[in-house]
Gaussian input, Z-matrix of N, CA and C with variables (Angstrom, degrees):
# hf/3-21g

backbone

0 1
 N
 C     1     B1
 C     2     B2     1     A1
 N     3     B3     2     A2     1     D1
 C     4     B4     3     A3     2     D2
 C     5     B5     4     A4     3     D3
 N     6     B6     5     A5     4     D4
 C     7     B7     6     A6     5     D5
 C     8     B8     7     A7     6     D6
 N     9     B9     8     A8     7     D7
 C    10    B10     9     A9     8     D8
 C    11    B11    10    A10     9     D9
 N    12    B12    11    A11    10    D10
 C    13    B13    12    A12    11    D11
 C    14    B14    13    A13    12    D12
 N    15    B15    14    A14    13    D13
 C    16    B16    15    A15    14    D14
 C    17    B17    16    A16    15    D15
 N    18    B18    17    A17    16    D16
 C    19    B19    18    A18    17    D17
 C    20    B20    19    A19    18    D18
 N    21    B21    20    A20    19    D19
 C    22    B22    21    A21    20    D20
 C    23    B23    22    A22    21    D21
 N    24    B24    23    A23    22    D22
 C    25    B25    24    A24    23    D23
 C    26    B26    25    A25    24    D24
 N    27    B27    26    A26    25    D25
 C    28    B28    27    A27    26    D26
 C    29    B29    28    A28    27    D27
 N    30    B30    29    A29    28    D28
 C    31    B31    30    A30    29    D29
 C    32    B32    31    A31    30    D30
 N    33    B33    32    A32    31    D31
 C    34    B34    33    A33    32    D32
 C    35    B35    34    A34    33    D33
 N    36    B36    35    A35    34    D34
 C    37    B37    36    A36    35    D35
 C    38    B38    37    A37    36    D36
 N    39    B39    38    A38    37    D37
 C    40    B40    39    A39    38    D38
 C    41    B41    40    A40    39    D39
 N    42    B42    41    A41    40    D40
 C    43    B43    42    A42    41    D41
 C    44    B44    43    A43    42    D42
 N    45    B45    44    A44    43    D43
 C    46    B46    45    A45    44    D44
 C    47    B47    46    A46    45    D45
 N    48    B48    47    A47    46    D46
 C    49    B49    48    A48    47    D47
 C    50    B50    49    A49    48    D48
 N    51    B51    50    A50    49    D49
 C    52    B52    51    A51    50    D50
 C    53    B53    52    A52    51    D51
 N    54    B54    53    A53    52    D52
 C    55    B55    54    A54    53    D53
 C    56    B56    55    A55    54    D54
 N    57    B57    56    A56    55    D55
 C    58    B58    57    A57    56    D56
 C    59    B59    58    A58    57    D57
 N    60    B60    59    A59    58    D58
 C    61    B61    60    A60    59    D59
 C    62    B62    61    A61    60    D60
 N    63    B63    62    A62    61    D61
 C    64    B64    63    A63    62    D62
 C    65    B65    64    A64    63    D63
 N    66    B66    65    A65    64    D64
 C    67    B67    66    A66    65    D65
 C    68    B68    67    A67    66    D66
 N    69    B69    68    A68    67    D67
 C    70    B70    69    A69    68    D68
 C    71    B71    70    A70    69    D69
 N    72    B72    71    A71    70    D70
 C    73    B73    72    A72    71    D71
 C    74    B74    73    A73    72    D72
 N    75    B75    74    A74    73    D73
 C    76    B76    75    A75    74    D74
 C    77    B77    76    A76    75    D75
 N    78    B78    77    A77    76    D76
 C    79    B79    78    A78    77    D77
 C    80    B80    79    A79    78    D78
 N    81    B81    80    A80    79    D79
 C    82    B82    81    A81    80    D80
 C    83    B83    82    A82    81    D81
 N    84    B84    83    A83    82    D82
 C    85    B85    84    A84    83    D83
 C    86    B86    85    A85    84    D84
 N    87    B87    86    A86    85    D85
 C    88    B88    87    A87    86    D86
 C    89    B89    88    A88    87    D87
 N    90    B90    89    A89    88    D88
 C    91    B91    90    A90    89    D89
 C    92    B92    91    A91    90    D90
 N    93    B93    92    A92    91    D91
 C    94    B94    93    A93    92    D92
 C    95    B95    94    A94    93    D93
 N    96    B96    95    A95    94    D94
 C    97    B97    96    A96    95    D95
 C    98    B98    97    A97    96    D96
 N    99    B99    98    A98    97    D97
 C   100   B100    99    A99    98    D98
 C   101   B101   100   A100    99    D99
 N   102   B102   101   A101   100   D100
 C   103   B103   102   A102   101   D101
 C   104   B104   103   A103   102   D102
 N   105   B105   104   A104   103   D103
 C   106   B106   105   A105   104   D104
 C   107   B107   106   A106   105   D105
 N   108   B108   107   A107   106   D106
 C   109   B109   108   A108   107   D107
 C   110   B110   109   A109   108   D108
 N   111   B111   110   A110   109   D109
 C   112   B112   111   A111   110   D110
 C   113   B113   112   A112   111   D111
 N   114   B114   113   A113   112   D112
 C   115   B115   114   A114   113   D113
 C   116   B116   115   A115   114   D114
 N   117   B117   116   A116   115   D115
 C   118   B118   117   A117   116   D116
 C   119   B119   118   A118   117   D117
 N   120   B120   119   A119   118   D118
 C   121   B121   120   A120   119   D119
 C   122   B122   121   A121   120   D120
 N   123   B123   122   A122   121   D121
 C   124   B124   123   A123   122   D122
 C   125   B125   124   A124   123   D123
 N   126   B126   125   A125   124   D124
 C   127   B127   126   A126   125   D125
 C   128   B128   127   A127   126   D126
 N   129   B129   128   A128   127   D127
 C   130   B130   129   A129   128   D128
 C   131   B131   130   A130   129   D129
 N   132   B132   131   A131   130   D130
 C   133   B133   132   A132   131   D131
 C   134   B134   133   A133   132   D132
 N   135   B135   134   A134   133   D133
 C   136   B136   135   A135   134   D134
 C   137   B137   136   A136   135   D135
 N   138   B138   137   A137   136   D136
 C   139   B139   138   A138   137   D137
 C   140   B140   139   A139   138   D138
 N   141   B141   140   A140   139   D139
 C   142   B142   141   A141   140   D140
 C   143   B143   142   A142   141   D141
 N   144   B144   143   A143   142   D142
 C   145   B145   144   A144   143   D143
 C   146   B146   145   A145   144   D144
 N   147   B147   146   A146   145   D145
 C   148   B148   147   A147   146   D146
 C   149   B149   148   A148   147   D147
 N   150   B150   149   A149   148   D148
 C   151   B151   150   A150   149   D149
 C   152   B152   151   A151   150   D150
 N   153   B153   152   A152   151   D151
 C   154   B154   153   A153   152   D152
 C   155   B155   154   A154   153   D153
 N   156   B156   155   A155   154   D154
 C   157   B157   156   A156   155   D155
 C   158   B158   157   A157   156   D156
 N   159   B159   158   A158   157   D157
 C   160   B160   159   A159   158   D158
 C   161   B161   160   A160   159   D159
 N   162   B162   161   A161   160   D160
 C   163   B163   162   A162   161   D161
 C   164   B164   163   A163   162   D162
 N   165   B165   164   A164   163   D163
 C   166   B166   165   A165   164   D164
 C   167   B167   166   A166   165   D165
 N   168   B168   167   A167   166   D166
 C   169   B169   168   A168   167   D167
 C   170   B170   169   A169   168   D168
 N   171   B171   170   A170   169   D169
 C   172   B172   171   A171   170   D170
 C   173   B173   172   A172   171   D171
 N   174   B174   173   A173   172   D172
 C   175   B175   174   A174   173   D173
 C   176   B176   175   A175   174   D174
 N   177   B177   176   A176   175   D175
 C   178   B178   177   A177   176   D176
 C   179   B179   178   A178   177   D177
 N   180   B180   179   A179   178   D178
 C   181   B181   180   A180   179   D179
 C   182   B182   181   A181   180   D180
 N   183   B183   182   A182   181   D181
 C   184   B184   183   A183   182   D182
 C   185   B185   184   A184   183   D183
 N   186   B186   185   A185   184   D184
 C   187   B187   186   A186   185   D185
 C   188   B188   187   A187   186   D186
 N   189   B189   188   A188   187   D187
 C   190   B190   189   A189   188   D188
 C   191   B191   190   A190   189   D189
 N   192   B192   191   A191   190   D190
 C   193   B193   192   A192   191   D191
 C   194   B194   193   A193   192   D192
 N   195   B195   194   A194   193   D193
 C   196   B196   195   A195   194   D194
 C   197   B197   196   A196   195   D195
 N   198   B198   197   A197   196   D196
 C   199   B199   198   A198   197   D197
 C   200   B200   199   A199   198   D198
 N   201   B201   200   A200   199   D199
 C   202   B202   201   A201   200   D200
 C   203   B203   202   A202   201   D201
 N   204   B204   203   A203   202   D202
 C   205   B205   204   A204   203   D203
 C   206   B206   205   A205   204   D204
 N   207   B207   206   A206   205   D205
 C   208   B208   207   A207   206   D206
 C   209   B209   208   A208   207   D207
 N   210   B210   209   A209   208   D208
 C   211   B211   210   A210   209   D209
 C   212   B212   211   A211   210   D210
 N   213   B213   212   A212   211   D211
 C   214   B214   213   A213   212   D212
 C   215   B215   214   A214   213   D213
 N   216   B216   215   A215   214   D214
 C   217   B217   216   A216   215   D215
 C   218   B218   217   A217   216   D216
 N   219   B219   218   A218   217   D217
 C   220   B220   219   A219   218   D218
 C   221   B221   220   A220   219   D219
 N   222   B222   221   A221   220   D220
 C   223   B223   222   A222   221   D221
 C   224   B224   223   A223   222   D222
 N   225   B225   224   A224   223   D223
 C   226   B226   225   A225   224   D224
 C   227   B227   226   A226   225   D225
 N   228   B228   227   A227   226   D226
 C   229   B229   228   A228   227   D227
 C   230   B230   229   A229   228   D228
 N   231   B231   230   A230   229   D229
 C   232   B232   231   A231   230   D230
 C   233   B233   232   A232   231   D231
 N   234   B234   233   A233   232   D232
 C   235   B235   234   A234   233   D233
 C   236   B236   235   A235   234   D234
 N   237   B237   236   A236   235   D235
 C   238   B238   237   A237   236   D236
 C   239   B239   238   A238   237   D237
 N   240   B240   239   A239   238   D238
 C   241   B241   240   A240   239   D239
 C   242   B242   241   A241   240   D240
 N   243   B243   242   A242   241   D241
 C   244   B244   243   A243   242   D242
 C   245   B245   244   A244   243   D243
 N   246   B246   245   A245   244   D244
 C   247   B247   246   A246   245   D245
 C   248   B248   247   A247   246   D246
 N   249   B249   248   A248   247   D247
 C   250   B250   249   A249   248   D248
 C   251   B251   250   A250   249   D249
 N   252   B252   251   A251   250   D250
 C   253   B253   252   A252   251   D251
 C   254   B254   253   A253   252   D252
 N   255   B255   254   A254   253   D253
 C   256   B256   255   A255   254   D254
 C   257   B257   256   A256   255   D255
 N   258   B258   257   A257   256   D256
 C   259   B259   258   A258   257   D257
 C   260   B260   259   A259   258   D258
 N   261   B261   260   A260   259   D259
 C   262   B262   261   A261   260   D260
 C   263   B263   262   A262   261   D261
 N   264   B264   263   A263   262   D262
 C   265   B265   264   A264   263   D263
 C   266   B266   265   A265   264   D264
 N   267   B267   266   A266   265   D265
 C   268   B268   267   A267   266   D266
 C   269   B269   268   A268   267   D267
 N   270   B270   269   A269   268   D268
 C   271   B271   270   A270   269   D269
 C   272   B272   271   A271   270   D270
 N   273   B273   272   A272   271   D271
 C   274   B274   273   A273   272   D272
 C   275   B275   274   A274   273   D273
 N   276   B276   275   A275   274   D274
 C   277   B277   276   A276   275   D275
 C   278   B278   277   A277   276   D276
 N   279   B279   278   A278   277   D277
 C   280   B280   279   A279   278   D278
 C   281   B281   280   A280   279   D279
 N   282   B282   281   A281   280   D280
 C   283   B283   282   A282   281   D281
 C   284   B284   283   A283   282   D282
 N   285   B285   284   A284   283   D283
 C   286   B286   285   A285   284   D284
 C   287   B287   286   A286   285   D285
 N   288   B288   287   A287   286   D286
 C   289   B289   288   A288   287   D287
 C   290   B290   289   A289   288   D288
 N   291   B291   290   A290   289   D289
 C   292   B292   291   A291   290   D290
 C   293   B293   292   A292   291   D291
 N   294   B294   293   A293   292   D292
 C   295   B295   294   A294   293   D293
 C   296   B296   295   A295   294   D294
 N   297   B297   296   A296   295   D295
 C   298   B298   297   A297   296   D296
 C   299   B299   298   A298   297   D297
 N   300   B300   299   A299   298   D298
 C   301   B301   300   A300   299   D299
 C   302   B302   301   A301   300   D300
 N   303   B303   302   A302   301   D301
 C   304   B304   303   A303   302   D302
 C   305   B305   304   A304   303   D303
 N   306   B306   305   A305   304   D304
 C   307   B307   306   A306   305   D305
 C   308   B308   307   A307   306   D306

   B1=1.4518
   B2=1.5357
   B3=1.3228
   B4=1.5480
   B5=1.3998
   B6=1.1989
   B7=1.6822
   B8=1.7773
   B9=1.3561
   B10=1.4632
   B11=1.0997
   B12=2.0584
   B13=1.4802
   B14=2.2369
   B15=1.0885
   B16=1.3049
   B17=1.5252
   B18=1.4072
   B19=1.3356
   B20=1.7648
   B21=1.4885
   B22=1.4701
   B23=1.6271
   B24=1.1953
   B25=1.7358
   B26=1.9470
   B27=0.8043
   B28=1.8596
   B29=1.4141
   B30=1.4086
   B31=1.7207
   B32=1.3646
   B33=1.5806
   B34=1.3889
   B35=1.5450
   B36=1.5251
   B37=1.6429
   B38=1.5027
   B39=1.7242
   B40=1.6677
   B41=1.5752
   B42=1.7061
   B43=1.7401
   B44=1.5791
   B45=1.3078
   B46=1.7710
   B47=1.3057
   B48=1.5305
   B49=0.9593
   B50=1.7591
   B51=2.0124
   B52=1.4031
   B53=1.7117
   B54=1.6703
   B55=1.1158
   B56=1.7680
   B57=1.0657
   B58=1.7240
   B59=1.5809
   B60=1.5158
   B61=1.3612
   B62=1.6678
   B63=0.9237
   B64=1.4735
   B65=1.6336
   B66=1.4790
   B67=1.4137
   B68=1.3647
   B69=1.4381
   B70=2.0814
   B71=1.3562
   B72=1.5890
   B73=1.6993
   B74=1.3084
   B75=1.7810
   B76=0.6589
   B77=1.3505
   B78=1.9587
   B79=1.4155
   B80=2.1075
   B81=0.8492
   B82=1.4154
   B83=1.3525
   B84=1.7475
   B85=1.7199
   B86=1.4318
   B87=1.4784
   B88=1.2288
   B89=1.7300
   B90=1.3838
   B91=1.4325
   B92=1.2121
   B93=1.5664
   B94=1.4009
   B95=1.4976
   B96=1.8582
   B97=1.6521
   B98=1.3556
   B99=1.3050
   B100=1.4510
   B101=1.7119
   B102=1.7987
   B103=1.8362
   B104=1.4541
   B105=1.7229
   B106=1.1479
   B107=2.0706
   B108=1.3091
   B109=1.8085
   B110=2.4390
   B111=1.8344
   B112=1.9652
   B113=1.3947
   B114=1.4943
   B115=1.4395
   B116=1.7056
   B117=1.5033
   B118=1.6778
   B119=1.7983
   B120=0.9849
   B121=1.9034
   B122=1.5822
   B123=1.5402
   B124=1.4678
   B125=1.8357
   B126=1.1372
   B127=1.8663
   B128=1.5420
   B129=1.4780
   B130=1.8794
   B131=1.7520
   B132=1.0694
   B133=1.6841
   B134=1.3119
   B135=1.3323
   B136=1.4588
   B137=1.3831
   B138=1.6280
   B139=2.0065
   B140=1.2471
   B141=1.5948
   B142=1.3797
   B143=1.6354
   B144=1.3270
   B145=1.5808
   B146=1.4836
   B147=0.9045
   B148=1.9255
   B149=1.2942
   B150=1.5727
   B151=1.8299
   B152=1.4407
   B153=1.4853
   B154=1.7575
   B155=1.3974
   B156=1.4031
   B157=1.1330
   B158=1.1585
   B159=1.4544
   B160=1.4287
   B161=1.4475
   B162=0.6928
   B163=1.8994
   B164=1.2219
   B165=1.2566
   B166=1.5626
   B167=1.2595
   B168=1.5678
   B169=1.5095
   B170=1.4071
   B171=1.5412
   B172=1.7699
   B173=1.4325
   B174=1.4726
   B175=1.3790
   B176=1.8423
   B177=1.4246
   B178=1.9720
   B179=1.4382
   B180=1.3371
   B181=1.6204
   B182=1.8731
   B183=1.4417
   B184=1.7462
   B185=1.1695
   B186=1.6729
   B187=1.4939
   B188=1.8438
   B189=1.2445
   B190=1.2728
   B191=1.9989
   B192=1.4967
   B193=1.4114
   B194=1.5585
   B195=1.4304
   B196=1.0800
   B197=1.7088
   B198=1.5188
   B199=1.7084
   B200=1.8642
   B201=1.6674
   B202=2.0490
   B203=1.5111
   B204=1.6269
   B205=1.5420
   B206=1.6144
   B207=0.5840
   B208=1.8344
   B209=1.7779
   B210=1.0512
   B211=2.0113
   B212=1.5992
   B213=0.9665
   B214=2.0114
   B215=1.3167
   B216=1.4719
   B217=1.6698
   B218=1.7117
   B219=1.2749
   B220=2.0516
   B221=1.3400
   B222=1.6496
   B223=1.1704
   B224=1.2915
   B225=1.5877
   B226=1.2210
   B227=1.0751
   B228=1.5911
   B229=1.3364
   B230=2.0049
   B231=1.4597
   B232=1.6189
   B233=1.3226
   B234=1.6632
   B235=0.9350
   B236=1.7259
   B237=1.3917
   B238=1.3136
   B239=1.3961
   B240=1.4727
   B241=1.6625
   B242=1.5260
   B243=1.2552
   B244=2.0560
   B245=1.5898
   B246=1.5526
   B247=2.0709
   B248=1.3833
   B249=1.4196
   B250=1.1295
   B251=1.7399
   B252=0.9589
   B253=1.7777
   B254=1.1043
   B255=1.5873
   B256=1.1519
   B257=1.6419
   B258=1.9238
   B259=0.8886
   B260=1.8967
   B261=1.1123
   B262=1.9363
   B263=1.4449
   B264=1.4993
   B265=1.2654
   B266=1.8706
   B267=1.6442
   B268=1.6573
   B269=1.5331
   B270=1.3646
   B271=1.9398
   B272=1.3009
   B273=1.4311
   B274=1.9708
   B275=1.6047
   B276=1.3360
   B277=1.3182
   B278=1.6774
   B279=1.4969
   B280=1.7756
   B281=2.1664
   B282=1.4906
   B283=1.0616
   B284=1.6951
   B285=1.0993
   B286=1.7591
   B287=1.5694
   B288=1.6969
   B289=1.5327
   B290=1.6224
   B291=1.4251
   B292=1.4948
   B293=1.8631
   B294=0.7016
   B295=1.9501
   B296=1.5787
   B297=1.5866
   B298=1.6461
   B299=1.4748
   B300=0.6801
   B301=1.5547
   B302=1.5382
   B303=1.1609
   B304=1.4083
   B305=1.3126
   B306=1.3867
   B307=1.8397
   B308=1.7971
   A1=107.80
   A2=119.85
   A3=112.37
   A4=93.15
   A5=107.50
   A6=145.64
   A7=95.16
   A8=129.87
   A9=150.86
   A10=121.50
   A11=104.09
   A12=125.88
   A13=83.92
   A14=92.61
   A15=89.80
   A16=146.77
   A17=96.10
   A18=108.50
   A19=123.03
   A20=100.63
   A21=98.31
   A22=107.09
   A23=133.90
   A24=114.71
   A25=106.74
   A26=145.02
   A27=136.49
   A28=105.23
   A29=116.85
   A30=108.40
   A31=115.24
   A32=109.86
   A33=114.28
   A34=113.94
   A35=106.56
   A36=105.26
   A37=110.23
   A38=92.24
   A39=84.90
   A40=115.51
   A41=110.96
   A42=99.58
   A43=108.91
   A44=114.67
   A45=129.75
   A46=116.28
   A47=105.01
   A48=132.76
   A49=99.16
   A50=102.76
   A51=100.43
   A52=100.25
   A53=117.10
   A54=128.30
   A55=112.27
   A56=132.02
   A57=126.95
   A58=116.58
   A59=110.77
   A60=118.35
   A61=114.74
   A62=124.72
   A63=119.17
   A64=101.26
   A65=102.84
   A66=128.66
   A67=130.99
   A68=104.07
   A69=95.88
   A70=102.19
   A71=113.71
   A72=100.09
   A73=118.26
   A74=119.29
   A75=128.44
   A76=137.15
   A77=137.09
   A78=105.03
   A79=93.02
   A80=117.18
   A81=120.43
   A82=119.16
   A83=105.20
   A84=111.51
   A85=84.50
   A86=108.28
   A87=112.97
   A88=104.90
   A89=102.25
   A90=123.47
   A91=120.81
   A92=129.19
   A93=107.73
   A94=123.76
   A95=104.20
   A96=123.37
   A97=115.88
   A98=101.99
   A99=88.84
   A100=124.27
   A101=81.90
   A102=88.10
   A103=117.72
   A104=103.23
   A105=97.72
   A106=93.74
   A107=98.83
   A108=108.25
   A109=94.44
   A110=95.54
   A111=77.35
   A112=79.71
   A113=123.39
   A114=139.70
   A115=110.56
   A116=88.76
   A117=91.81
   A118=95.03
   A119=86.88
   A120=112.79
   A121=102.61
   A122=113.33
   A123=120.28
   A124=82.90
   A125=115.25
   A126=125.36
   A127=114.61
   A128=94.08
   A129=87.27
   A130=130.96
   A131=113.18
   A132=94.91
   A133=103.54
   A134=129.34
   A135=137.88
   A136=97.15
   A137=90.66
   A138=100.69
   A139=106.63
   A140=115.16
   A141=110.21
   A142=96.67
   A143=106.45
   A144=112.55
   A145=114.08
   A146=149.58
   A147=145.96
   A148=97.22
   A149=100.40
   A150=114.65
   A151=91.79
   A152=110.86
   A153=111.88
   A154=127.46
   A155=123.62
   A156=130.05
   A157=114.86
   A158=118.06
   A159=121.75
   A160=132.32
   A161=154.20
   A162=139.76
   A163=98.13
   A164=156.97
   A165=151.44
   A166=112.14
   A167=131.05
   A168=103.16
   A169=115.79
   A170=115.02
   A171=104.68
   A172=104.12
   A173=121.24
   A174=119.36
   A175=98.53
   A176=100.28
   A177=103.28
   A178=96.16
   A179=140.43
   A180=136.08
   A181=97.16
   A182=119.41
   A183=101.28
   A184=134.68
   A185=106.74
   A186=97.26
   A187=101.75
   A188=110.67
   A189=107.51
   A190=113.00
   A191=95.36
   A192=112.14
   A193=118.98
   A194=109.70
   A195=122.02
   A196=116.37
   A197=103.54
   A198=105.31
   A199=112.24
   A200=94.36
   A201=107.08
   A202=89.90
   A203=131.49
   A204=109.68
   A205=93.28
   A206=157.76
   A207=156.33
   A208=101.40
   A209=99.99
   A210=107.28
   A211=85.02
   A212=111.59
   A213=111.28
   A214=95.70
   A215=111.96
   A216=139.96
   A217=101.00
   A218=93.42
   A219=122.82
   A220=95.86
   A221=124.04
   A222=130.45
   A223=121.22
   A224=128.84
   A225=126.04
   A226=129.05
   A227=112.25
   A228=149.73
   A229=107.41
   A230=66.74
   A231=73.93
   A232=128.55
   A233=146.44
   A234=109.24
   A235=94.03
   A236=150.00
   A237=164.71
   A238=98.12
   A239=140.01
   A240=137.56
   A241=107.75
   A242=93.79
   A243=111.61
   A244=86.57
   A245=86.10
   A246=105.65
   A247=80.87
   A248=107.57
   A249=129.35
   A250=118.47
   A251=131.97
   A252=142.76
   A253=87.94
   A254=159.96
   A255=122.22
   A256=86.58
   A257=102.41
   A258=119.20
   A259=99.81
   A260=109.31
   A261=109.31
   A262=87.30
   A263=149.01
   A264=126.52
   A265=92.06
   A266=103.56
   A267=87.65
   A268=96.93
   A269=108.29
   A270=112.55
   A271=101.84
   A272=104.13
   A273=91.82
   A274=102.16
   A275=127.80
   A276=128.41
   A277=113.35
   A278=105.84
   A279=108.01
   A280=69.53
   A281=129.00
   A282=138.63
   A283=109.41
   A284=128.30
   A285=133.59
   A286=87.82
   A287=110.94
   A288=94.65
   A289=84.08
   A290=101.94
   A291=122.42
   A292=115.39
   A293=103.55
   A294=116.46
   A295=95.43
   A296=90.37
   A297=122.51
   A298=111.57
   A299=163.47
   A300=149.66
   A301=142.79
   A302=102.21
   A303=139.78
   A304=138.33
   A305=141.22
   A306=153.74
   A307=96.98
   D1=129.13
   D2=177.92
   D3=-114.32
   D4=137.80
   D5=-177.80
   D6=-47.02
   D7=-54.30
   D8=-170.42
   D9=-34.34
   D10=-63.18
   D11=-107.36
   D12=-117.20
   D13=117.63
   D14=172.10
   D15=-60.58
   D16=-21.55
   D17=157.03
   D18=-68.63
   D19=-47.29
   D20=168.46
   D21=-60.57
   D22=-63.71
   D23=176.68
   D24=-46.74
   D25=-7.01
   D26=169.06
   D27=-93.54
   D28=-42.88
   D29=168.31
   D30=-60.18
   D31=-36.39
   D32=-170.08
   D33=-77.14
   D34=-23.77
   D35=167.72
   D36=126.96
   D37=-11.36
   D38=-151.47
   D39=-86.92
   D40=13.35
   D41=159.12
   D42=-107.75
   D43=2.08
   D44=-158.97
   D45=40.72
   D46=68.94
   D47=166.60
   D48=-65.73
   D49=150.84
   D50=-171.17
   D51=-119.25
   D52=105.75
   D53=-176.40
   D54=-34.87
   D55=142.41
   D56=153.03
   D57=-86.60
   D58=-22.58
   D59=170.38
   D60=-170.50
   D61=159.26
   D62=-162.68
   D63=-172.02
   D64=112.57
   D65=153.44
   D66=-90.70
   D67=153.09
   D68=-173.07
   D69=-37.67
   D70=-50.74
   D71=-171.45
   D72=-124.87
   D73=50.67
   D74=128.16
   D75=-162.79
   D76=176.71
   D77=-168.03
   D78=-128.67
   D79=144.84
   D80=152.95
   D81=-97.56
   D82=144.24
   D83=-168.08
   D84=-147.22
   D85=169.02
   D86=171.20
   D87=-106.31
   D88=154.89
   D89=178.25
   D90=-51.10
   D91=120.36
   D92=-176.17
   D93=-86.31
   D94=10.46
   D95=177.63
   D96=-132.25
   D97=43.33
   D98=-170.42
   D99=-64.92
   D100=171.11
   D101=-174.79
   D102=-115.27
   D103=16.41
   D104=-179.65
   D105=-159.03
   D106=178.11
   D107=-168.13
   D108=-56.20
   D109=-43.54
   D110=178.73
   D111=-121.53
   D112=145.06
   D113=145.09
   D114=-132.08
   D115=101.21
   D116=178.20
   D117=-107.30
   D118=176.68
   D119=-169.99
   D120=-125.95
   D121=120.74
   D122=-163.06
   D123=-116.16
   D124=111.45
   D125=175.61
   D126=-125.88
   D127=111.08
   D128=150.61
   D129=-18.31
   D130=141.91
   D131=163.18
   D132=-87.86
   D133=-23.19
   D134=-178.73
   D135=-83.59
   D136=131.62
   D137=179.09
   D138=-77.96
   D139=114.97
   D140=162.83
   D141=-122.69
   D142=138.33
   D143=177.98
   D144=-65.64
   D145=-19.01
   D146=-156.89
   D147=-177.54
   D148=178.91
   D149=-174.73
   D150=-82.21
   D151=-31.68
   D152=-178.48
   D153=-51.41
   D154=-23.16
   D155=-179.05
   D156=-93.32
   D157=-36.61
   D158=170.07
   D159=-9.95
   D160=118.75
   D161=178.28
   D162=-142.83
   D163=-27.28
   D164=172.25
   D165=-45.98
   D166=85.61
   D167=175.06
   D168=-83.36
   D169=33.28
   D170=162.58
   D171=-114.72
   D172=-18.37
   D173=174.05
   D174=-62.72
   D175=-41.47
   D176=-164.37
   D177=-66.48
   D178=-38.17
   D179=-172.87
   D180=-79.59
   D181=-29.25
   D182=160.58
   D183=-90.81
   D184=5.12
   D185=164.37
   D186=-81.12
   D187=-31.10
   D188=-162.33
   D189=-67.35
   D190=-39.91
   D191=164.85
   D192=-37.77
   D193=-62.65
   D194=-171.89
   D195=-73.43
   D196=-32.56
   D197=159.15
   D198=-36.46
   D199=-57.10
   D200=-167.83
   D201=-69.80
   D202=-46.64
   D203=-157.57
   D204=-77.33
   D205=-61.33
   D206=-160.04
   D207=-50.81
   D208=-50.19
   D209=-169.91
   D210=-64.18
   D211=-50.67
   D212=-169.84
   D213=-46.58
   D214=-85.59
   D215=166.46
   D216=20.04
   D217=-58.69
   D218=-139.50
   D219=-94.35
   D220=-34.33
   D221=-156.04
   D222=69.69
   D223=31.13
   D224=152.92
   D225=-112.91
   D226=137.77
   D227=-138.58
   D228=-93.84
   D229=-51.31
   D230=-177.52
   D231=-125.55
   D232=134.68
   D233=-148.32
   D234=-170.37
   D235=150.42
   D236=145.79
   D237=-56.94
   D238=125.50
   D239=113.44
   D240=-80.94
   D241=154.73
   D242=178.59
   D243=-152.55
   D244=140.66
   D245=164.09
   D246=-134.63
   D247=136.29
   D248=167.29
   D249=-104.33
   D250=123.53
   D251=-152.24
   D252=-90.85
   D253=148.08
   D254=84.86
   D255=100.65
   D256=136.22
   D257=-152.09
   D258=-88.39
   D259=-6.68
   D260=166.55
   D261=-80.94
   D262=-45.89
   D263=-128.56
   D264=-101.44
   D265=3.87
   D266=171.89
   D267=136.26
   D268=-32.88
   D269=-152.79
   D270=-63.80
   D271=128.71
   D272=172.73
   D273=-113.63
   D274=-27.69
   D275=168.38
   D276=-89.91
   D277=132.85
   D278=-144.63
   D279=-107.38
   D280=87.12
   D281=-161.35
   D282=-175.86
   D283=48.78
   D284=163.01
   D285=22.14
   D286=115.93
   D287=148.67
   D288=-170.23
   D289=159.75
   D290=-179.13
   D291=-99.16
   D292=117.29
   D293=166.65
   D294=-70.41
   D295=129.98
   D296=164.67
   D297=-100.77
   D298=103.42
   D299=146.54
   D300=-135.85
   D301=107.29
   D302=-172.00
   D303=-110.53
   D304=137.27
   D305=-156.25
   D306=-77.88

């Protein structure tokens, strides 16, 4: 957990933020800017800064899990994910997380 990182304070509880789905290790929320009709945010509860740091390949098969159980969940069919790398490639929260967004 880094003290900083705003996503770790919404996993941690501390704006009471209201989950869309949430696994031991990980939680979905919706976007508070979105760019489309659903943009949820698929995050570790464990702070990892980028996809680059990543090294868990069972944390990497539950982010992906939890992408399919939430779209099921919601009933959407069809849908865009984006991870954004790295602060040229877009990332503004330095916090591993996947873009949902879907009609």
């Amino acid at each position: 957990m880094d003290n900083e990182c705003i996503f770790c304070k919404i996993i941690n509880g501390d704006f009471g933020t209201e989950f869309v789905y949430e696994t031991e290790t990980t939680v979905v929320f919706n976007d508070i800017n979105p760019k489309a009709p659903i943009h949820m945010l698929v995050c570790p509860k464990k702070h990892i800064p980028s996809l680059n740091e990543l090294e868990d390949k069972n944390l990497m098969a539950d982010l992906l899990q939890t992408v399919k159980d939430v779209t099921q969940k919601i009933g959407l069919k069809s849908y865009k994910t984006e991870i954004n790398t790295g602060k040229e490639a877009g990332q503004e929260v330095f916090h591993l997380h996947i873009h949902i967004l879907g009609k």
